[in-house]
C-alpha positions, -999 to 999 in steps of 0.1 A, spaced: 140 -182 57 110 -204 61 113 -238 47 89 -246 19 62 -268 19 58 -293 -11 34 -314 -16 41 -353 -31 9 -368 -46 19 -401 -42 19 -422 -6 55 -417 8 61 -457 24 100 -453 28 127 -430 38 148 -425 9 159 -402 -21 127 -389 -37 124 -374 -74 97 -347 -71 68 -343 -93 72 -319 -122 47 -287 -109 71 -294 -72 105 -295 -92 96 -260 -111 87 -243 -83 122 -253 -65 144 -253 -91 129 -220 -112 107 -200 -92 125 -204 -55 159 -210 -72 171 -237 -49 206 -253 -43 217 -287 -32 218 -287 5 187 -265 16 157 -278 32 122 -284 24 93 -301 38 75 -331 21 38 -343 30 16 -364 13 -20 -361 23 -15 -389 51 -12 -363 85 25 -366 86 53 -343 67 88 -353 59 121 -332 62 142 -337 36 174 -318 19 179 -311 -19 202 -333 -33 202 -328 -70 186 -299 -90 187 -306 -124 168 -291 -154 138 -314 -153 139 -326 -118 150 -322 -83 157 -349 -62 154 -347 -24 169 -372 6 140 -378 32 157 -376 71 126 -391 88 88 -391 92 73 -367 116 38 -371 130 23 -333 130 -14 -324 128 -28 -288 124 -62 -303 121 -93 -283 140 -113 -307 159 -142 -291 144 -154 -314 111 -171 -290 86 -182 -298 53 -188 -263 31 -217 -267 6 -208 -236 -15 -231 -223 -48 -206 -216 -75 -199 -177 -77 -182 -160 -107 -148 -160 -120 -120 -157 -88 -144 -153 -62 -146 -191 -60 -114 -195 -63 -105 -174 -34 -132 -191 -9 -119 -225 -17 -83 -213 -8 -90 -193 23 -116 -220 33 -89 -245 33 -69 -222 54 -91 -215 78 -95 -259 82 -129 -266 62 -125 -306 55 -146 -311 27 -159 -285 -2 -192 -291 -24 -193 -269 -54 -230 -262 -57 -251 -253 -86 -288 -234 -74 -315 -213 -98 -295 -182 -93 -261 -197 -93 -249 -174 -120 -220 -200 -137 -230 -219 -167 -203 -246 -176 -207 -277 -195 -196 -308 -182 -160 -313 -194 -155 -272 -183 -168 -283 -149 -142 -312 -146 -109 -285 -155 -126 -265 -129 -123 -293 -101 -87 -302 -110 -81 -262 -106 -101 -261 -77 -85 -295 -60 -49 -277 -72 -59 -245 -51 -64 -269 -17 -30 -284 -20 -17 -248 -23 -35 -234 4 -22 -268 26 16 -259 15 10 -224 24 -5 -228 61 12 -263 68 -16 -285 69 -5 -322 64 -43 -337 54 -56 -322 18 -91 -313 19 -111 -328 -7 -129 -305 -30 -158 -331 -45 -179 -331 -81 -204 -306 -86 -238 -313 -72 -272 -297 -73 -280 -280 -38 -310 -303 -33 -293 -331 -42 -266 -319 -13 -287 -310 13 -311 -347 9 -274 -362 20 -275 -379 54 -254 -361 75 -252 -368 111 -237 -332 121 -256 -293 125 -265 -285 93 -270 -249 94 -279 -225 65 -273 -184 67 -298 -165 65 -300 -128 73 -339 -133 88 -329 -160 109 -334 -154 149 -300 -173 164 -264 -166 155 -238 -191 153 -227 -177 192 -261 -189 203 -259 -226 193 -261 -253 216 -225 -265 226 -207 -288 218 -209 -294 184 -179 -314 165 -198 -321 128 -209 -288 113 -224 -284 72 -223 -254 62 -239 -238 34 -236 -210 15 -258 -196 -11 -251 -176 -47 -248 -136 -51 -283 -133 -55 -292 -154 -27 -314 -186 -23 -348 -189 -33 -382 -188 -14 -384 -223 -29 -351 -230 -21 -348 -221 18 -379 -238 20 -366 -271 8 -334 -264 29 -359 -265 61 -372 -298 51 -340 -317 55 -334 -304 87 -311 -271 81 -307 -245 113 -311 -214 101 -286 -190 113 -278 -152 112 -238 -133 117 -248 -98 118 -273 -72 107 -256 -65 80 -257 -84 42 -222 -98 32 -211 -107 2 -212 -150 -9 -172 -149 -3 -171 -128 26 -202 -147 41 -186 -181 36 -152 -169 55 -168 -146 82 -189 -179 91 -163 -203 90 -144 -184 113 -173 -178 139 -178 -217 140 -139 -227 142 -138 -200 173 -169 -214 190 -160 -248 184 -129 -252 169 -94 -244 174 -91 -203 160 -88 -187 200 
C-alpha cells in the first residue's frame, strides 16, 4: 500500500507528536480509515517531508509521531511560470491540477476580452482558495515537497508588462518555431496560454511588444487545457526533467 501524503500548512520546526489539521484528519480518519500504527508522510511546503506513524485517531483529530526530517526534492530544474486565461467551469480546475503535476512553479489566473468567466470580486477570492487547495492536492498526489503558488487574478496585460528575466513565449498556431527549435539552454520559461476563443489581434500584438516568442506545437488547433498541458510537457522534456 502506498503511504499517503498529507500536507501540514504550518512550518514543521521540531520532531515531535503533531495534531493534524482538520481537512488532513478527515481524510485519515474517515475517508482512508486509518489505525494507530500505519504510516504517512508529512510535508510542509519547505522541500523536505516527514515520516511519521499514527498515534491517535480520534473523532475530531489524528495525531501523528514525526521519526525525522528527510531532505527530498522532486523539483524540475526548469522554472516556469503559467499565465493562464480563465476557462469555464472544471476545465481550470483540471489545468491547475495537472500543471502542478507536471512541475509548473507559479500559476497566473488571467482575465483577456474573450475570457468567457465573469466573477465578481469576493467569487474570484473562493475561486483562489479552491484553486490554491487543488495545488496542495496535486503535490500530495505526485510527492512534490514545495507547493506551487497559484497568485490573484490579473489582467493579461497587466501580466505580460511584468519584468521577467526568463523566455517568455506565447502559442500561437501561425507562429514559425516550435518549442523543439528554441535556443538551448533555457532554465526560466513564462508561459502563456490564451482563452477558448483565442487571443485577440489587439491582444497578440501587445503580447509582441513586451518581448513574447511566439511559438507553435503542431498543425493542429488544441483545446486551452490540452494546449496548456501538451506545452508544458514539450518544455519540461526539452529542458526540464520529463526524459
Amino acid at each position: 500500500m502506498r503511504i499517503p501524503r498529507i500536507y501540514h500548512p504550518e512550518t514543521i520546526q521540531h520532531l515531535s507528536v503533531i495534531a493534524l489539521c482538520d481537512d488532513a484528519a478527515g481524510h485519515i480518519g474517515r475517508v482512508l480509515r486509518m489505525k494507530e500504527g500505519q504510516e504517512v508522510l508529512l510535508f510542509d511546503g519547505s522541500g523536505a517531508e516527514f515520516p511519521a506513524v499514527i498515534s491517535e485517531v480520534g473523532k475530531k483529530n489524528v495525531l501523528v509521531t514525526l521519526n525525522e526530517r528527510v531532505e527530498r526534492s522532486s523539483e524540475s530544474p526548469l522554472d516556469l511560470h503559467l499565465g493562464q486565461v480563465i476557462s469555464r467551469g472544471e476545465k481550470m480546475e483540471f489545468t491547475i491540477q495537472k500543471s502542478v503535476e507536471l512541475g509548473v512553479n507559479t500559476i497566473t489566473p488571467l482575465i483577456s476580452d474573450r475570457c468567457g468567466v465573469k466573477l465578481d470580486e469576493k467569487r474570484f477570492e473562493k475561486k483562489l482558495a479552491q484553486w490554491q487547495k487543488i495545488a496542495i492536492s496535486a503535490c500530495e498526489q505526485c510527492g512534490r515537497n514545495t507547493i506551487p503558488e497559484i497568485r490573484p487574478i490579473m489582467s493579461l496585460e497587466a501580466w505580460c508588462a511584468e519584468e521577467y528575466d526568463g523566455l517568455k513565449l506565447n502559442l500561437h498556431p501561425r507562429a514559425k518555431y516550435s518549442i523543439n527549435t528554441l535556443p538551448e539552454p533555457i532554465n526560466k520559461v513564462r508561459l502563456l496560454i490564451g482563452p477558448e476563443g483565442g487571443l485577440s489581434s489587439e491582444e497578440i500584438d501587445m503580447t509582441q511588444q513586451y518581448q513574447f516568442e511566439e511559438t507553435l506545437l503542431g498543425p493542429r488547433v488544441l483545446r486551452t487545457e490540452t494546449a496548456a498541458l501538451t506545452a508544458i510537457t514539450a518544455l519540461q522534456v526539452r529542458f526540464g526533467d520529463l526524459g
